[in-house]
Biotite code that builds the C-alpha atoms (Angstrom):
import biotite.structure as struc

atoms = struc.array([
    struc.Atom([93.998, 112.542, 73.034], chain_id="A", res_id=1, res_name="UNK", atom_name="CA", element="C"),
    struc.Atom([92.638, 109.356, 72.942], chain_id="A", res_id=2, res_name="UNK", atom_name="CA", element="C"),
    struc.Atom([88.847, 110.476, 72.713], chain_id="A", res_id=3, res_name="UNK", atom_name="CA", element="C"),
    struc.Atom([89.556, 112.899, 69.981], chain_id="A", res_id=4, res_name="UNK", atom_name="CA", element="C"),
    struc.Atom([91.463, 110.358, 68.322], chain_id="A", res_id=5, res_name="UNK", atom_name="CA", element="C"),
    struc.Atom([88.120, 107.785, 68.589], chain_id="A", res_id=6, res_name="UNK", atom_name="CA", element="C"),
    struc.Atom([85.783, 110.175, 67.725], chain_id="A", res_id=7, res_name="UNK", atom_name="CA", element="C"),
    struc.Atom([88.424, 111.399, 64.498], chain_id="A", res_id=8, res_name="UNK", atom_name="CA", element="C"),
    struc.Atom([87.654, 107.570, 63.744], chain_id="A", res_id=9, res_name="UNK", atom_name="CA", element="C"),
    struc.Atom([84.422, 107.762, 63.553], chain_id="A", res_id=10, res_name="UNK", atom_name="CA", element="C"),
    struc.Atom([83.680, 110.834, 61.810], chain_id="A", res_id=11, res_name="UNK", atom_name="CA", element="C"),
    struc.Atom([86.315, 109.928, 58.946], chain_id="A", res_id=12, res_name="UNK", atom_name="CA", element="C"),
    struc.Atom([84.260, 106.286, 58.739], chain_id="A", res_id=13, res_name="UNK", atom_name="CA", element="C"),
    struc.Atom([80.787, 108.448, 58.103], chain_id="A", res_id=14, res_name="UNK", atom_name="CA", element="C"),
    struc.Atom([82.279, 110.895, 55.875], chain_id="A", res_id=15, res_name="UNK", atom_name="CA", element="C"),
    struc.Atom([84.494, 108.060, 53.735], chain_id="A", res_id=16, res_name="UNK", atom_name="CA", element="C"),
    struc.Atom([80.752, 106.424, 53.510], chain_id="A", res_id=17, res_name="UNK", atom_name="CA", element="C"),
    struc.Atom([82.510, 102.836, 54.224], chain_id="A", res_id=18, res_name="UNK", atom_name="CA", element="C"),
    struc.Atom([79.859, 102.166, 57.543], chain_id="A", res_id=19, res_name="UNK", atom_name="CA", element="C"),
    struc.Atom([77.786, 100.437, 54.951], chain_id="A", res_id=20, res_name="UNK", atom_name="CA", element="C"),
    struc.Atom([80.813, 97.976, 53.745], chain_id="A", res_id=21, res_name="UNK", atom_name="CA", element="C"),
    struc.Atom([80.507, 93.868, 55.346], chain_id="A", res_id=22, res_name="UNK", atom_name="CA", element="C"),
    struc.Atom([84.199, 94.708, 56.160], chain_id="A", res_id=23, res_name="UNK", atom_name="CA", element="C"),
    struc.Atom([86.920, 97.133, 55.887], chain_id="A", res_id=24, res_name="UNK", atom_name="CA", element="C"),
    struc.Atom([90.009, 96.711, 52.971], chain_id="A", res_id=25, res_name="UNK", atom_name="CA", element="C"),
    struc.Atom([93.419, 96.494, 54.736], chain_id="A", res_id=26, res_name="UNK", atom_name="CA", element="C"),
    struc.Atom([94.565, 99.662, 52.896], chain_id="A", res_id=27, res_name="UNK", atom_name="CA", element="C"),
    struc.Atom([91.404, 101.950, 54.508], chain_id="A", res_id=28, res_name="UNK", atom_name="CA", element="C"),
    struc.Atom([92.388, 100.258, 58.167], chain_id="A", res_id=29, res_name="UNK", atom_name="CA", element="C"),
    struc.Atom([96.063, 101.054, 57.639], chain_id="A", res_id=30, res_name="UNK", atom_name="CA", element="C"),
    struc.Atom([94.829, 104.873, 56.672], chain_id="A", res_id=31, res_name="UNK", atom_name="CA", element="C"),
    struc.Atom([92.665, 105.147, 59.460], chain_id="A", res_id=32, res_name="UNK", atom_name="CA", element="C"),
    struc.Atom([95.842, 103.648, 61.539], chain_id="A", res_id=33, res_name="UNK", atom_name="CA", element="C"),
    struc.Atom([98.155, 106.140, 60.118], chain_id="A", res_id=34, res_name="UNK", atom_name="CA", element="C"),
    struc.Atom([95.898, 108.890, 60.059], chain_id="A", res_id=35, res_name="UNK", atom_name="CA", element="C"),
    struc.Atom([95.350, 108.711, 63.799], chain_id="A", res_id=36, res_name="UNK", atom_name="CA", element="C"),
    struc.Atom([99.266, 107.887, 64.704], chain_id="A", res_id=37, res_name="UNK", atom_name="CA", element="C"),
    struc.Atom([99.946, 110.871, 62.964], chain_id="A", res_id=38, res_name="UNK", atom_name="CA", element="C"),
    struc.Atom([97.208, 112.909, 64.218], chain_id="A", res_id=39, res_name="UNK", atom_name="CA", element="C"),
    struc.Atom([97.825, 111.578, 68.065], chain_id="A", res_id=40, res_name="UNK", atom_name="CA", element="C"),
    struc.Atom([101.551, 112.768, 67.404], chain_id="A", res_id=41, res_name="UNK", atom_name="CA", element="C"),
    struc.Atom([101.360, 115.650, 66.459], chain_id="A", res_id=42, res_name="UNK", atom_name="CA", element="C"),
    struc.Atom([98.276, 116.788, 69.024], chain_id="A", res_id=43, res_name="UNK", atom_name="CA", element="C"),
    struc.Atom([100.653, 115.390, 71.592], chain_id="A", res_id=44, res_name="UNK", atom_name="CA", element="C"),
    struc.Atom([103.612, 117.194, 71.200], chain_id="A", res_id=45, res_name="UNK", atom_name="CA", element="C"),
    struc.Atom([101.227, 120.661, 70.794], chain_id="A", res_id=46, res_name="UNK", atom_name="CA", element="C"),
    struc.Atom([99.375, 120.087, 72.974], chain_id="A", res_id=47, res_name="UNK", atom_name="CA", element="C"),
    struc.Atom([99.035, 118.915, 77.022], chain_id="A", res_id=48, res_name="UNK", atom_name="CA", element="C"),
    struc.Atom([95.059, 117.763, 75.649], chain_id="A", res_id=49, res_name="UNK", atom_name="CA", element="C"),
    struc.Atom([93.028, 116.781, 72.762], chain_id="A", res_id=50, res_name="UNK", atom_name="CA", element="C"),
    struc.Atom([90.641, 119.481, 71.825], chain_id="A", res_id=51, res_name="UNK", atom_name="CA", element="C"),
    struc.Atom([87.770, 117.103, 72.878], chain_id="A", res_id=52, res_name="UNK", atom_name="CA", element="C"),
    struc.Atom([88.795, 116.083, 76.140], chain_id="A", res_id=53, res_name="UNK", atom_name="CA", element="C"),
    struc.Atom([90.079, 120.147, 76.252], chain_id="A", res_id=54, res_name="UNK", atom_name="CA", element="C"),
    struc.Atom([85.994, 120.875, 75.773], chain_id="A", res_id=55, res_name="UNK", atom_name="CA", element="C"),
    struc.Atom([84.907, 118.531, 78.319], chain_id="A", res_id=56, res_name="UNK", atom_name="CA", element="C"),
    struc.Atom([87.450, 120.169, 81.144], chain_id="A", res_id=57, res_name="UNK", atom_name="CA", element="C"),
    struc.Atom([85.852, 123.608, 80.464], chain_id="A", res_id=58, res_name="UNK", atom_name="CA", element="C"),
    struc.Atom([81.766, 121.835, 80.649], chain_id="A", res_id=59, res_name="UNK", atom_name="CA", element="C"),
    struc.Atom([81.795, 122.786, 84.252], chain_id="A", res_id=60, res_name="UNK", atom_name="CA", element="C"),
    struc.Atom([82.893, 125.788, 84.313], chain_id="A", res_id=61, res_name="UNK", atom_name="CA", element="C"),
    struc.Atom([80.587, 127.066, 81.132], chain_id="A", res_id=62, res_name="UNK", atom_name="CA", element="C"),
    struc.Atom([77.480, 125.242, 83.600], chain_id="A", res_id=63, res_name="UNK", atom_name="CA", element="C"),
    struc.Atom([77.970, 127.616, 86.340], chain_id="A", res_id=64, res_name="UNK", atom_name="CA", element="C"),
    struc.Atom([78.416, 130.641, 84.752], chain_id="A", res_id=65, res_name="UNK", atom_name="CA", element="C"),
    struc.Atom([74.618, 129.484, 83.234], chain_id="A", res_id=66, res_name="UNK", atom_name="CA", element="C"),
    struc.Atom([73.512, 128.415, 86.388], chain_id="A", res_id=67, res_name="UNK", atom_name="CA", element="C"),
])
């Protein structure tokens, strides 16, 4: 979970537009912190994997059926 989690981070930084700030506001970092807690949770207890690290367990297999 923890590179879906990282990557969530990222793409909610681009989308919120806030890449461009000096520095962060508390309240956006405690979001973000939040946010991912939750999201980490929840994906946890649903799930054995994150869908990311999910995708990157199936890569091989998906390159040898091309292969």
């Amino acid at each position: 979970m923890s590179l879906t989690a990282y990557v969530f981070r990222i793409v909610g930084i681009h989308a919120l537009g806030i890449e461009q700030l000096p520095g962060s506001p508390p309240h956006v970092l405690l979001g973000f912190l939040v946010a991912v807690t939750v999201f980490a949770t929840l994906g946890s207890r649903l799930f054995a994997r994150g869908p990311l690290q999910w995708l990157l367990g199936r890569a091989p297999r998906i390159a040898e059926r091309v292969r």
